[in-house]
Each structure stands twice: as C-alpha cells, then as structure tokens.
N, C-alpha and C positions, 0 to 999 in steps of 0.2 A: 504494500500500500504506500500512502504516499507520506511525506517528512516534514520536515523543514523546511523554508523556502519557498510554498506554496499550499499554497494551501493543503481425520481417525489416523493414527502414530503408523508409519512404516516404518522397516527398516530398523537396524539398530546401529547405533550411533556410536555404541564401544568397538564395534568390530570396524569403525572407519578412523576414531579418532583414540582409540586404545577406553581403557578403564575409565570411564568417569566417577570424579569426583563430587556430584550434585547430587544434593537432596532433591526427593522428588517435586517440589517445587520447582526447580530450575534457576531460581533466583538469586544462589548465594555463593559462592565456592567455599568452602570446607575452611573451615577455621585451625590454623594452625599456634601455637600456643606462641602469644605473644605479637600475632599477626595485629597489624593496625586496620578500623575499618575504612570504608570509601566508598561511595556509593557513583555508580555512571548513570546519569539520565538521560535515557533512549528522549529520543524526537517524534514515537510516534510509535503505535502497535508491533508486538512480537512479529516478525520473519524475518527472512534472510537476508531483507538491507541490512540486519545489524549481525548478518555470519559471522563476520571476526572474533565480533566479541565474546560470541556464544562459546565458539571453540577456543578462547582464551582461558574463559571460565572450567569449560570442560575440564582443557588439558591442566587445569591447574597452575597455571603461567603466573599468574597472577598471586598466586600464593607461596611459588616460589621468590616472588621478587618482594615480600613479607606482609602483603596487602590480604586485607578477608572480603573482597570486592561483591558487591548486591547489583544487579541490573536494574531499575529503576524504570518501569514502562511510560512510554507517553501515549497522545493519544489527542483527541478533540477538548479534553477534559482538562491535560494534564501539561502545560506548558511551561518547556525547557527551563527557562530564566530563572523562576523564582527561587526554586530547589538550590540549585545554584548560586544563588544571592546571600539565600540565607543559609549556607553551608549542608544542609540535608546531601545536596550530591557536592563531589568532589570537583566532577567535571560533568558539561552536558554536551551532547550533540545538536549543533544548531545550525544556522548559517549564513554567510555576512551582512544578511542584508536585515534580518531579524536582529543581530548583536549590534550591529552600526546602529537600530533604532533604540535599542535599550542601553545601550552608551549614550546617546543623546540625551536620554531622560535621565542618566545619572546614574546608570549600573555600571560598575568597575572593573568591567570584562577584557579579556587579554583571549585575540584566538590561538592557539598553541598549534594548533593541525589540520590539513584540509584532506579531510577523506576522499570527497568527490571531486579531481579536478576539473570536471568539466562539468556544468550543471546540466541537470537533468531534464531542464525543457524543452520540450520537443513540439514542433508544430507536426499532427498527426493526420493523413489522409489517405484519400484509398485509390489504387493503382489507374484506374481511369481518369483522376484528374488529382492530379498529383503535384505536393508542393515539394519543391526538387530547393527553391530559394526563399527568400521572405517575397521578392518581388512576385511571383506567383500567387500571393494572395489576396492581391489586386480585384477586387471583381468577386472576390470569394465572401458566404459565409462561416463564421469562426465559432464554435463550441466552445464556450470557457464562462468562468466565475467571474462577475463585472469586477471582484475584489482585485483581481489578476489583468486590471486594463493597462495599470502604469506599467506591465512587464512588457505587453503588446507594443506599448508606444514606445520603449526603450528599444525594443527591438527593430521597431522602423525605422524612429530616428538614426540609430547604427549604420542604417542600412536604405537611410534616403528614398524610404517606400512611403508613401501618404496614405497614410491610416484611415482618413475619410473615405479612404478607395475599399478602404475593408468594412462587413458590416456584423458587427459585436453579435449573439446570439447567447444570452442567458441563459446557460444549460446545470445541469446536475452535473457530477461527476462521473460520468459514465460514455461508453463507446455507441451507447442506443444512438444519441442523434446522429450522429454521422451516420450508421447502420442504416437508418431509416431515412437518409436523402434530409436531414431537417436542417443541417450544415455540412458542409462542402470542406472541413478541415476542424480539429480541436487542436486547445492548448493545454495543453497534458505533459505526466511524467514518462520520460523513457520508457520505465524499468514498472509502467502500470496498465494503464489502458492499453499499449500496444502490444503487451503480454497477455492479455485477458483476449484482445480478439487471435491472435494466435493459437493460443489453445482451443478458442473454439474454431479453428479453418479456415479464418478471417485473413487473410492479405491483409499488409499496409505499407504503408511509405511514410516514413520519419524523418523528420530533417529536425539536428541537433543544434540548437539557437547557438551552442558554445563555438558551434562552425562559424557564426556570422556575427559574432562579436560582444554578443552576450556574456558576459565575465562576473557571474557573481558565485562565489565560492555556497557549497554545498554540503552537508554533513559535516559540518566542521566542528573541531572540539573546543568546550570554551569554559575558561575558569576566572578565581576573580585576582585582584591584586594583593589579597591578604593571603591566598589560596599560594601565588608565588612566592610571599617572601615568606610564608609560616610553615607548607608544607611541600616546598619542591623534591623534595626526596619522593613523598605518595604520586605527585605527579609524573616526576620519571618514571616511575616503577611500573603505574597506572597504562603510558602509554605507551609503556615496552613488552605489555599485552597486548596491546592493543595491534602493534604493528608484528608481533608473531604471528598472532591472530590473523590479520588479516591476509597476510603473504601464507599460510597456509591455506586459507579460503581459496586465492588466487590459483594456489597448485588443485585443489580440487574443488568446482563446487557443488557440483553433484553431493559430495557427502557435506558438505553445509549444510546443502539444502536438507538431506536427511536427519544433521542432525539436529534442525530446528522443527523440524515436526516431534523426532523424539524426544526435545526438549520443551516444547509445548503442545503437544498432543490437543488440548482442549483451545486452541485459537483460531482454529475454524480452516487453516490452509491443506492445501492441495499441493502433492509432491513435484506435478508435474510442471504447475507455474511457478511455485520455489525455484525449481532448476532452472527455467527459463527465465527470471528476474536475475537469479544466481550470478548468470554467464553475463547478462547483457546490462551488470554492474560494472565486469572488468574492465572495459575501455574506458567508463566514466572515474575509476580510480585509480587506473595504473596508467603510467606512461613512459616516456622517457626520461621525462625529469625524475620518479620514481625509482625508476631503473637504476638512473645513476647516482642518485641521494639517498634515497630508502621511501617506504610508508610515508605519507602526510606531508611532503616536502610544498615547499612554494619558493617562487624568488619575488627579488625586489620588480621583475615586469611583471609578473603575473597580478600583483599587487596593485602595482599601476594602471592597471588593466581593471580589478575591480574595482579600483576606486574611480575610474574616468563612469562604468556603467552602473554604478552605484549612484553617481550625482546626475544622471538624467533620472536616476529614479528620485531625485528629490532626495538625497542624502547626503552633508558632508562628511568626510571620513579621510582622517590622517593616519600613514605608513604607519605609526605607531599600535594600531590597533591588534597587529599582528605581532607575537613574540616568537620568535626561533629558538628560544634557547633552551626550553622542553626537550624539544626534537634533535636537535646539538646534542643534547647527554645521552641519549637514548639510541642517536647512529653514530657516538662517538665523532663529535666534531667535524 
C-alpha cells in the first residue's frame, strides 16, 4: 500500500531467513540482557515496503548491534512525526516533503537516510493511449486526490507542460477509473495500483515522475536533534539494520515477501502482489550511487535537486536538513 509522501501465512520464513527470533507478534526482537530499547515508526500498514526491516528484526541484527528494537505500524491513523517528537520512536520513516513541512512548524528533524531514491510517483495508463512523457497528458483526463494537485503542477512546471491542458478528475484510490474509461491516466504509487492491475491481467504503462524531474526524496529516515546529540550510538546501530536488512531484501525478494506474510499472517496481503511490489521496489532504492556508497546514500546534487522541486511545491528548505553523518559511521566513512 501506499507511505509517505502521498497520500492467510504461506510459506515459512525460517527456512528463507534461518531461525527467527520473534514473538509471535512480530513486533519486537528478542530482548537481550542489557539490550537498550528503540522503537522505528513504519509510514504506513504492515508489507513488504518495509522488507528490510522485517528481516533485520528476524535475523536479529538488530540485537546484535545491542538494540531491543519494536516496529511501530502506521497507517491513516497513525502519523510518522509525533512519535518521533516526542521520543516514543527513535526514528521514523517519512519523507522530505512531509519533514520540510514539520520543520517549518518547529519540529527538530534531521533526515539521516533516503531509502527511496527515486520517488514513487508514477503517472499511470493503459497501453492504447499511453503517457510515455508529462507532455502526453495534454488533452488527457487524470485520476488522482485534488490533495495531490500541487504535485501535478510541480510536475508541469519541471516540464513546461500547461496544466490547464490537463483536466483534474476527483477519484478514490483505486485502478477502477481508469479500468472503466472514467480517466484517460492516474496519479499513483509505483509499487500500488500498477501492481494490483497486474495481478489481475491488466496491462499498463508507467512513467516515473523521478524520470522528469520530480526530486523529492521518499521513505526517508528521520530523527530529532536531541535524538543526535543524546543517543547517536542507538542510531548507528539502528540503521546498521536497517541497511543489512535491506541489501538482503535486494539479494532476495521473493522471501521478503514471504517473510512478511509469515510475519503478519492477519494483515490481509497476498503473496503474489508482495512479490511483485517486492521486485518493482528495487530500482526505486538501489542505484549507482548505492552501489558505490552503500544503503541510504545521497549527495550534495541530489539534495539540490530536492530542494529546487520542493520550492515549487511551496517549500523553503536549507542543505542542512539533511545529516550524513548516521550513515558515515555505519558504511564507515
């Protein structure tokens, strides 16, 4: 399902990731004596957006590095910031255009890691007429949340398309209107609605806004300023799970995906769009820069870059907002 940024158990999971160490909850890794706690607050409903960390928890990563770490679910209910303000989580996952507006109001946030590098929105349509550029949706009706218009218009603007040429359509969340001829293209996640008509035999054509200039960081990790100077030791530790975690997701997802049904059996997913969310994660968080720095890396352009598409969305935001130096201890300098 969907994050930040916008709006029955198969399989067994020891036979892919060795022995687990979880209570049947799934919520907590096994308390070792003397272990300190910490809690990470998810962005939004149990699945395999958040694999890494499931299999960090599993394998116990996390308890090697002296942490007794909780997953903290979010949801429609349950948003990122607060937990995090007021010390309940250690870290959350959120992403820069939600922390840019909660730093504005006076929250003391510092992002340490950007899981997604390339954001998730995708302008979604179906192979008869098909949007290949932004300029292509010219003339077109667009499915999306009227909440989600200043992303529309960021995206034009990038991209010198006049948005009066496009005509907004007030939709639900869902692949129905397009299905149903009721618009001509949505604005959606990757890694959601273009998976869901998938599984059902649905064709589509995606075009990834991050392609055309859309730069605003995704699934990102974010703690506060008392958080660095009181407990940077739990944060290194923290996201040196994080980044096991996640580079073993990357070697399999297939068993992510399995192990997040064995790890939440009662949260209603399906094994077969897990896997397909799973795979069609990896380009949005590994790359070259990845490659060559580790897990969560960013530079000073990529930075530049959200912060140029972050102030057409009405946001100022100074290089500071971002700290490296989590991540520095964690891939060793």
């Amino acid at each position: 399902m969907i994050g930040a940024g916008i709006i029955g158990a198969v399989g067994i999971a020891g036979a892919a990731f060795g022995i687990s160490r979880l209570d049947l909850s799934g919520e907590q890794s096994g308390s070792e004596a003397g272990a300190r706690d910490a809690a990470l607050q998810l962005s939004w409903l149990h699945s395999v957006q958040f694999g890494g960390s499931y299999i960090a928890l599993d394998r116990g990563w996390w308890g090697d590095g002296g942490l007794n770490v909780s997953l903290l679910q979010g949801g429609p209910n349950a948003p990122v910031e607060p937990p995090v303000v007021s010390g309940a989580a250690l870290i959350g996952i959120s992403a820069a255009d939600y922390t840019a507006a909660a730093v504005a109001e006076g929250a003391p946030f510092k992002i340490l890691g950007v899981a997604m590098q390339k954001n998730p929105f995708v302008i979604a349509s179906l192979p008869e007429r098909p949007v290949n550029e932004p300029a292509d949706m010219q003339g077109m009706r667009i499915g999306m949340a009227v909440a989600n218009t200043p992303v529309l218009e960021t995206l034009c603007a990038l991209n010198d398309v006049d948005i009066d040429q496009i005509e907004i359509v007030p939709t639900q969340y869902s692949a129905q209107p397009l299905l149903a001829g009721e618009v001509d293209c949505l604005l959606c996640w990757e890694t959601d609605l273009p998976v869901a008509m998938t599984i059902q035999g649905i064709e589509s054509v995606t075009m990834l806004m991050a392609d055309f200039g859309y730069a605003v960081h995704s699934q990102t990790y974010i703690a506060t300023d008392d958080s660095l100077a009181q407990r940077r030791d739990d944060l290194v530790a923290l996201m040196a799970g994080e980044v096991r975690g996640w580079e073993q997701y990357r070697a399999d997802t297939d068993a992510a995906a399995q192990l997040t049904l064995e790890m939440y059996p009662d949260a209603g997913l399906d094994l077969e769009t897990q896997k397909l969310q799973a795979a069609r994660q990896v380009p949005l968080m590994f790359s070259s820069l990845t490659d060559e720095f580790g897990f969560g890396w960013w530079t000073d352009d990529t930075v530049a870059a959200n912060i140029e598409t972050l102030a057409l969305l009405g946001q100022t935001v100074e290089p500071a907002l971002w700290d490296r130096s989590i991540l520095e201890q964690v891939h060793g300098g």
